[in-house]
KESEFI-112220 format. One line per 2 residues: their letters; for each residue x, y, z of N, C-alpha, C. Coordinates in steps of 0.2 Angstrom, whole numbers, plus 2048, in hexadecimal, padded with zeros to 3 digits. Layout:
N
a> X:Y:Z:X:Y:Z:X:Y:Z ~ ...
This chain:
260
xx> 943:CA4:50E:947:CA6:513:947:CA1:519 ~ 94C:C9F:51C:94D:C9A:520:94C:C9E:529
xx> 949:C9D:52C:94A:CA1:533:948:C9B:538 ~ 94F:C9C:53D:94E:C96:541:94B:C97:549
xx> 94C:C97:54E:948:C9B:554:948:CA3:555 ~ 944:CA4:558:942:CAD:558:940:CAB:561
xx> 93E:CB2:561:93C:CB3:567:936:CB5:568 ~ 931:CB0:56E:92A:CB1:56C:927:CB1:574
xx> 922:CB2:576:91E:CB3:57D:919:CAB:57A ~ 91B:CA7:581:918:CA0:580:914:CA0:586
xx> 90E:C9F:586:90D:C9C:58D:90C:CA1:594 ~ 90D:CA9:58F:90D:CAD:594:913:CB1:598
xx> 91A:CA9:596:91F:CAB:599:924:CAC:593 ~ 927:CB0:594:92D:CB1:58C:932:CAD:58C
xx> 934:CA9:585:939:CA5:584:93C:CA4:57D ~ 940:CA4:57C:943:CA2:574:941:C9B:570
xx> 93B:C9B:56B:93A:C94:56A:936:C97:55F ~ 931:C9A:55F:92D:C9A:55B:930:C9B:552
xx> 931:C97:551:933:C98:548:931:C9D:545 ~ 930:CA4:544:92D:CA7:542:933:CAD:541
xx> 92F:CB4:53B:935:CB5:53A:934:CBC:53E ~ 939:CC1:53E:938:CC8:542:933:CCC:541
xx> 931:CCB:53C:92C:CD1:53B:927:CCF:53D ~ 924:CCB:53E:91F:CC7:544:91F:CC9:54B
xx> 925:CCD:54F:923:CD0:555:925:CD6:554 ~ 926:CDA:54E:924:CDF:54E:91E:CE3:552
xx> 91C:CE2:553:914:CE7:555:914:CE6:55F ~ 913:CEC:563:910:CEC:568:917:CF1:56A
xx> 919:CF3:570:91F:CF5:573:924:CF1:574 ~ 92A:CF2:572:931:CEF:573:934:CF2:579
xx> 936:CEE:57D:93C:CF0:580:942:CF4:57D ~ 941:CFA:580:946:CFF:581:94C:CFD:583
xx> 950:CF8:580:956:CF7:580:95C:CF7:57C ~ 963:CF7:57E:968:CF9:577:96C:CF4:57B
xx> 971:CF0:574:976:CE9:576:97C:CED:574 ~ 981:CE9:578:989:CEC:576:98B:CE6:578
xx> 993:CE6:576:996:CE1:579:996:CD9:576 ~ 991:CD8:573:98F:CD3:56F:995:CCD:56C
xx> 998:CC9:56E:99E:CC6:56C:99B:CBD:56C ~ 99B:CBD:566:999:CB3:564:9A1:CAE:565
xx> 99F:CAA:568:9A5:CA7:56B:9AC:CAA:56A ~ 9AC:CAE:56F:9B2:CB2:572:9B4:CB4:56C
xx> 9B1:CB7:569:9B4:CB9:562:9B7:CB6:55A ~ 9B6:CAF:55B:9B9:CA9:559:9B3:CA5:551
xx> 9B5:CA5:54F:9AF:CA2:549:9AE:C9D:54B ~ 9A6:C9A:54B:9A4:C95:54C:9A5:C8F:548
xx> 9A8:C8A:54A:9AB:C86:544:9A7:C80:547 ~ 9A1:C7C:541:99D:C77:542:99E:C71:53C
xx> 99F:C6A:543:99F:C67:53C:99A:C62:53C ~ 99B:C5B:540:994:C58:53C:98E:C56:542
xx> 991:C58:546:98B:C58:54B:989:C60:54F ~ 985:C5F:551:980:C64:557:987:C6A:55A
xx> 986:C6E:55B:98C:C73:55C:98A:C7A:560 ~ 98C:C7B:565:98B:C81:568:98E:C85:56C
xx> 98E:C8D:56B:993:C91:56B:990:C97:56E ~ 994:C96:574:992:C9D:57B:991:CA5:576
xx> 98C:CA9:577:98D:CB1:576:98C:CB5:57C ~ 991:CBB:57C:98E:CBF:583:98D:CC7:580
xx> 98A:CC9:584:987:CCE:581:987:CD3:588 ~ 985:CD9:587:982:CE1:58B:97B:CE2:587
xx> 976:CE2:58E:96E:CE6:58D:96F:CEB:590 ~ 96F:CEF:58D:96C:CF5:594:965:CFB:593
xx> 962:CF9:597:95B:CFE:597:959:D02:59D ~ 955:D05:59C:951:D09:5A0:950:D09:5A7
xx> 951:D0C:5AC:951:D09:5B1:948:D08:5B3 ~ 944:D0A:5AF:93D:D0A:5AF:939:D03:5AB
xx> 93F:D00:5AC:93E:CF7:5A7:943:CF2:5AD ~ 940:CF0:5AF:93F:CEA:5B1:944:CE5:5AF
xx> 948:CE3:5AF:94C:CDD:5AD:948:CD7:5AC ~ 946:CD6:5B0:93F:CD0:5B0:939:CD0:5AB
xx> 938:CD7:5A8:933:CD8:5A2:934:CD5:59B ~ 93A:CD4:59A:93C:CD3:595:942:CCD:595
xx> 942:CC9:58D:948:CC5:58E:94B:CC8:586 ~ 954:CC5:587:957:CC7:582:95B:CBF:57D
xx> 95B:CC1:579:961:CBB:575:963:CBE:571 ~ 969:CB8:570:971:CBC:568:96B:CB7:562
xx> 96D:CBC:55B:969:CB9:556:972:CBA:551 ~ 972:CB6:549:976:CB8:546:972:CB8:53E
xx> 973:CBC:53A:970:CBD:534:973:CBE:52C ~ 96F:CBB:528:973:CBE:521:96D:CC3:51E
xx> 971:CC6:519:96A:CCC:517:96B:CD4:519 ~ 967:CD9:517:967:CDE:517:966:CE1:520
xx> 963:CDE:524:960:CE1:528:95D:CD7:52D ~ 95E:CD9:531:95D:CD4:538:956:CD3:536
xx> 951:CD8:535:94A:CD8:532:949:CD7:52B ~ 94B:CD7:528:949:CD4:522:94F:CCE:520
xx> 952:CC9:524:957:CC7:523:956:CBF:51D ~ 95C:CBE:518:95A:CBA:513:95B:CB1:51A
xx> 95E:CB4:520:960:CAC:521:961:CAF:52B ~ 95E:CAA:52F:95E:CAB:537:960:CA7:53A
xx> 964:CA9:543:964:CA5:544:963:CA9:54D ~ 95F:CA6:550:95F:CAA:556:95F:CA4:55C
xx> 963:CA5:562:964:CA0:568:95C:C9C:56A ~ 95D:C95:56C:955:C94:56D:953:C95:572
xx> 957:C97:579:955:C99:57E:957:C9F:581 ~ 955:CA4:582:958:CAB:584:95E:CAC:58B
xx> 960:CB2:58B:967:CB2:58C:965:CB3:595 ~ 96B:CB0:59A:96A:CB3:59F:96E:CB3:5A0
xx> 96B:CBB:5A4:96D:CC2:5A6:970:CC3:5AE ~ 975:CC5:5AF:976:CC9:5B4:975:CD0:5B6
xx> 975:CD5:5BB:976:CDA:5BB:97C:CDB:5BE ~ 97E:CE2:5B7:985:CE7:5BA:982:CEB:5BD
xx> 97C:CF0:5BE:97A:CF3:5C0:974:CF4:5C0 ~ 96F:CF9:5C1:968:CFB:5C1:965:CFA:5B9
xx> 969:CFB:5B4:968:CFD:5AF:96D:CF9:5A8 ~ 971:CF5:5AA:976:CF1:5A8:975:CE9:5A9
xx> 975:CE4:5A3:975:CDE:5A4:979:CD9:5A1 ~ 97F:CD7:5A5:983:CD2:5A0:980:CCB:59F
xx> 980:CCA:598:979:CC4:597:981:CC0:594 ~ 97F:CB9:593:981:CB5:58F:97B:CAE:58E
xx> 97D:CAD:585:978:CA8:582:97C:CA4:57F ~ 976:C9D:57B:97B:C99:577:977:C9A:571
xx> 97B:C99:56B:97A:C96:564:97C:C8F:564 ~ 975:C8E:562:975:C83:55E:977:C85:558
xx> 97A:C7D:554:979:C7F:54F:976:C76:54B ~ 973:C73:54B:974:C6A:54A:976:C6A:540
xx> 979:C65:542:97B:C61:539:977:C59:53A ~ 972:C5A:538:96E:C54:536:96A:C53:532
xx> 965:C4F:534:95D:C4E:530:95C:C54:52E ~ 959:C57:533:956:C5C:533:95B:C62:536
xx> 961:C63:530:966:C69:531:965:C6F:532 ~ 966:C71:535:967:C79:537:96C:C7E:531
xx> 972:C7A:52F:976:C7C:52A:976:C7B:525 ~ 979:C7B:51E:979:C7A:519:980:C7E:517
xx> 983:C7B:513:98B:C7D:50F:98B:C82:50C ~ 985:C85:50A:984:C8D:508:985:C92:50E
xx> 984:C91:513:984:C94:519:98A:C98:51C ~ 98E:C94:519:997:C93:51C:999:C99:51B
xx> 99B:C9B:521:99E:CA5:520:99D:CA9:521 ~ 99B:CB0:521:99A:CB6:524:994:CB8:527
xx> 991:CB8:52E:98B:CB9:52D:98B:CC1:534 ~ 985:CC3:535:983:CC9:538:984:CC8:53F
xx> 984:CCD:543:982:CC9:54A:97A:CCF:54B ~ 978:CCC:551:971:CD1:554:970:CCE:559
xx> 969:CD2:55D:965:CD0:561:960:CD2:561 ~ 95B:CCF:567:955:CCF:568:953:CCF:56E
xx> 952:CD4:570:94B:CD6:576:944:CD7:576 ~ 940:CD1:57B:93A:CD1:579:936:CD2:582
xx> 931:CD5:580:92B:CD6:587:925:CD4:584 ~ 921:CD4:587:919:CD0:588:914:CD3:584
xx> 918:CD8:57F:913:CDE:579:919:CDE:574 ~ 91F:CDE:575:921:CDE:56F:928:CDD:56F
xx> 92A:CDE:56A:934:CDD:569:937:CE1:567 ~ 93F:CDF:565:944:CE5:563:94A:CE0:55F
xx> 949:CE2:55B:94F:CDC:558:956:CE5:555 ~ 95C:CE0:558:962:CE6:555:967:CE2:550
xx> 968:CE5:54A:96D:CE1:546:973:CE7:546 ~ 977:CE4:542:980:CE9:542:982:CE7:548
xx> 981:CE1:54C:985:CE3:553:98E:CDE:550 ~ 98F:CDE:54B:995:CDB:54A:995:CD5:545
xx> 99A:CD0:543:998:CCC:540:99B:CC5:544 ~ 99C:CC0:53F:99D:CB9:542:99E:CB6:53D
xx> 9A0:CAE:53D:9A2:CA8:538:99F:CA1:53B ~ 99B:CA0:534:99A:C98:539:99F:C95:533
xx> 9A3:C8F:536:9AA:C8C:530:9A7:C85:530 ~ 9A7:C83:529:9A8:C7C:528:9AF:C7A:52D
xx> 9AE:C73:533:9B4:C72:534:9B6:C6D:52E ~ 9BD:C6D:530:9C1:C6A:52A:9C4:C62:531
xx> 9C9:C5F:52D:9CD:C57:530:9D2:C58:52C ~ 9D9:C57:52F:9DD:C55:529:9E1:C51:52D
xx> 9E7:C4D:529:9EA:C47:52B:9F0:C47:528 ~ 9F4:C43:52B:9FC:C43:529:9FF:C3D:52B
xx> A03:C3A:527:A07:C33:527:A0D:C32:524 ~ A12:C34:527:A19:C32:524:A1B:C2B:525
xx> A1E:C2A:521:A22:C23:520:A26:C22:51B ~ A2D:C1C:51C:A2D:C1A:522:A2F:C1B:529
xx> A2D:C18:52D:A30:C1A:533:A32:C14:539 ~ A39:C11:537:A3C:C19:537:A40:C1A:52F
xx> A46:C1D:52D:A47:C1F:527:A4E:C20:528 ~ A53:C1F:525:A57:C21:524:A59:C25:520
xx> A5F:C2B:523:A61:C32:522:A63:C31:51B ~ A5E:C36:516:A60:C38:50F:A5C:C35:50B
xx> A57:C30:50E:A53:C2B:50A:A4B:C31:50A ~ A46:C2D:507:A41:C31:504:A3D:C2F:509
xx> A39:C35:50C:A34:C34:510:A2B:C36:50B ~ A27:C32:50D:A21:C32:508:A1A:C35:510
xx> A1A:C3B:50E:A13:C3D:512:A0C:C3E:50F ~ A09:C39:510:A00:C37:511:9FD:C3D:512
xx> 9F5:C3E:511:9F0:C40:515:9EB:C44:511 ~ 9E5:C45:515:9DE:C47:511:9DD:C4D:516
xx> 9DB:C52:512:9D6:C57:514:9CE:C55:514 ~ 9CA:C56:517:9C4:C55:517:9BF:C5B:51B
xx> 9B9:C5D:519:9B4:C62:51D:9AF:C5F:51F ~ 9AC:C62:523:9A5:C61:526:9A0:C64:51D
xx> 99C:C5E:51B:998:C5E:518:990:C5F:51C ~ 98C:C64:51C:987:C67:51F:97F:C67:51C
xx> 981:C63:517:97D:C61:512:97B:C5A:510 ~ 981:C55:511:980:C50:511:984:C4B:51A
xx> 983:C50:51E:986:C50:525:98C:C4C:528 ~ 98E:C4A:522:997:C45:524:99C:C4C:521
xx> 9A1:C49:520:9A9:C4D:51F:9A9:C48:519 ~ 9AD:C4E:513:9AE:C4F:50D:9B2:C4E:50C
xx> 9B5:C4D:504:9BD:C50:502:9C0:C57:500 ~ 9C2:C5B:503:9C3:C5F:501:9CA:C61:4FD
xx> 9C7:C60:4F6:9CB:C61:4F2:9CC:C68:4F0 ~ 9D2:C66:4EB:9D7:C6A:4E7:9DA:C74:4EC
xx> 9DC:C70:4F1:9DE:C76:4F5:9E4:C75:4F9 ~ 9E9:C7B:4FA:9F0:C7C:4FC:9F1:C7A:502
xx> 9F4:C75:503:9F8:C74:509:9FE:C73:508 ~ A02:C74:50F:A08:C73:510:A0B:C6D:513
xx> A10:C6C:513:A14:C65:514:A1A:C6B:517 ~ A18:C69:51E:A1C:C6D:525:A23:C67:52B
xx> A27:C68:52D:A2C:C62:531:A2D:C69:535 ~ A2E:C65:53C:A30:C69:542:A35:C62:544
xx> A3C:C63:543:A41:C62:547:A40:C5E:54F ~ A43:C59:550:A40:C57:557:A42:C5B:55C
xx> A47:C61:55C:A4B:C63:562:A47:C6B:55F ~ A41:C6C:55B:A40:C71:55C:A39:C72:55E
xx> A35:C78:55D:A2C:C79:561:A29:C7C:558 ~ A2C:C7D:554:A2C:C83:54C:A2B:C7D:547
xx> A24:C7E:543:A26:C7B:53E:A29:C7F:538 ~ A2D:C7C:533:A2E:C7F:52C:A2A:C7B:528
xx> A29:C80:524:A24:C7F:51E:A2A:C7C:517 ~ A28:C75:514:A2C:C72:511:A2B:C74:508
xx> A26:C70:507:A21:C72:502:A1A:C76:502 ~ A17:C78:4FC:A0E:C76:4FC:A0D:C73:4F7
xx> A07:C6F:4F9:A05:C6B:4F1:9FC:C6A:4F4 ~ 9F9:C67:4F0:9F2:C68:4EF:9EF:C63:4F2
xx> 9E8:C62:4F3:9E6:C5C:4F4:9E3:C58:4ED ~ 9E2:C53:4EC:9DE:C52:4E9:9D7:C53:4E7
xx> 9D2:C4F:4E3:9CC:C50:4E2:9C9:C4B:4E8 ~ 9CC:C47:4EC:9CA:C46:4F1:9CE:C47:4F7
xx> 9D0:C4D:4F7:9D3:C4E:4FE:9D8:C4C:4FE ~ 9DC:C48:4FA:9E2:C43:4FC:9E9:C48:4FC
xx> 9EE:C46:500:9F2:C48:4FF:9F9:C43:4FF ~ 9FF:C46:4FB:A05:C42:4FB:A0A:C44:4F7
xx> A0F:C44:4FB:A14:C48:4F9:A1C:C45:4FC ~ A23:C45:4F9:A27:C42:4FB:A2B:C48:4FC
xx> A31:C46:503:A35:C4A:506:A3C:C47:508 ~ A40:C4B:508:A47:C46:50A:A49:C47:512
xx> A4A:C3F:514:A4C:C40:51B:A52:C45:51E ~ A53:C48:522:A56:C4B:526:A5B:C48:52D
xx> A56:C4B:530:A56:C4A:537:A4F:C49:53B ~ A4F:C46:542:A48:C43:544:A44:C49:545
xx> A3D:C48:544:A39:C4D:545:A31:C4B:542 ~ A2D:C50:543:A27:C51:541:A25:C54:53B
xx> A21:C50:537:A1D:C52:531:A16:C54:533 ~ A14:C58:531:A0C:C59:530:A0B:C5D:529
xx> A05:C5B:526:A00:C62:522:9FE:C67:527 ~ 9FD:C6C:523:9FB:C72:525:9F6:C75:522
xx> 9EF:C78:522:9EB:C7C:520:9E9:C81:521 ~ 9E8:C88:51D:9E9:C8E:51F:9E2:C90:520
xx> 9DC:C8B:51D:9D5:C8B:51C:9D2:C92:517 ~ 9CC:C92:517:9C9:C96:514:9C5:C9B:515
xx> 9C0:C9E:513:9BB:CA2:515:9B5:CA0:518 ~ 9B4:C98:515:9B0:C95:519:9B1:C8F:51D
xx> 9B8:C8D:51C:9B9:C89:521:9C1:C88:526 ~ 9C2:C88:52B:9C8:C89:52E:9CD:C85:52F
xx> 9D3:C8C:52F:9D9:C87:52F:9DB:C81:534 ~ 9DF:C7E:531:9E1:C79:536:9E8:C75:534
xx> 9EA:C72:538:9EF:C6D:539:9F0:C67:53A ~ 9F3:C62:539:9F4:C5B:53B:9F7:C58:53F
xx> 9F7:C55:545:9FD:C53:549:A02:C53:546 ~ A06:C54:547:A0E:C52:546:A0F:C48:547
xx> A11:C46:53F:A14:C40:541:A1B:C3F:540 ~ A1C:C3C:545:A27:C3C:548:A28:C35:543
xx> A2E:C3A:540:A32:C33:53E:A39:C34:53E ~ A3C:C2E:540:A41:C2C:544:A46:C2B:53E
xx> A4D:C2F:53E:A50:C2F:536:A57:C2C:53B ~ A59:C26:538:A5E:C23:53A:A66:C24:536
């Protein structure tokens, strides 16, 4: 079981930092708190690719009016597994959230999730995809971990590229478009080929804002794409990708080309 920071009492003073997993703070009294509201980057799946990566969480504490805001610190945690406590795979913020008050009893917090792609990666390609959300409140005897607060996505990012030519062309002659899909590999920390998957071969008119979808065709076993179209009118070409469950969609610029 893979577990990256927790929430631990350093020094006297509380702080998000100790590799350990939850049920190591089980024992003493837990802050009497309950989380709502919990949204990881605005709602939006966390798409990471080859470097270091960090994504806002906000959240609602609210406790006891016989507890202290200052007794306790809180932080967003995200999980795979049955339960936030027995989880197969962790991942919790390394520094705890700070809190405002809405009222006597109320605390609007917001935190960050890291996530690094390197030497020593925080990620892996099995990772890619649906995970839990939770938190954690801790005091000076004990803690309180809450899972089911929702779910989330970390996405392999993807790259894709488009090149039409010639350009310019002449009206009725065959236009040839290029281009490679590639993913964040998180395992071997560069970008991949991502083969044998559907994309589109899209043209937006140059006096329009809409692209139309032309063709689809595949990429390659190395990402490669090519595919031939007949000129028109001037306008833009791109690929288009719809993505997948672990990695997200995306687009190409648009390349103009100029039909004489």
């Amino acid at each position: 079981m893979r577990i990256r920071a927790t929430v631990a009492a350093v020094s006297g003073a509380l702080a998000l930092s100790a590799f350990i997993a939850p049920a190591a703070h089980a024992a003493g009294s837990a802050p009497n708190v309950t989380f709502s509201n919990v949204k990881v980057n605005k709602g939006s799946s966390m798409v990471v690719g080859t470097a270091k990566a960090s994504f806002a969480v906000t959240y609602t504490v609210t406790h006891p009016s016989s507890l202290k805001a200052s007794d306790f610190v809180t932080g967003p945690a995200i999980y795979r597994g049955t339960s936030v406590t027995k989880p197969s795979d962790l991942f919790v913020s390394d520094d705890p959230g700070t809190c405002t008050a809405a009222s006597t009893t109320v605390l609007n917090c917001k935190a960050t999730l890291v996530f690094t792609v390197n030497g020593d990666s925080d990620l892996t390609n099995s990772e890619a995809g649906s995970w839990n959300v939770a938190a954690i409140a801790v005091g000076q005897s004990g803690s309180k971990w809450v899972g089911g607060l929702g779910t989330t996505k970390i996405l392999r990012a993807t790259k894709l590229t488009v090149n039409a030519t010639p350009e310019p062309v002449k009206k009725g002659k065959t236009v040839t478009v290029t281009g490679s899909l590639t993913r964040a590999n998180w395992d071997t920390h560069k970008y991949g080929a991502f083969g044998s998957q559907s994309v589109k071969l899209q043209f937006r008119k140059k006096s329009s804002t809409t692209y139309t979808t032309l063709k689809t065709i595949k990429t390659s076993s190395t990402g490669a794409l090519k595919t031939t179209t007949t000129a028109t009118v001037d306008g833009y070409y791109r690929y288009s990708f719809a993505g997948t469950s672990t990695t997200p969609a995306v687009s190409a610029t648009g390349d103009y080309v100029d039909v004489q």
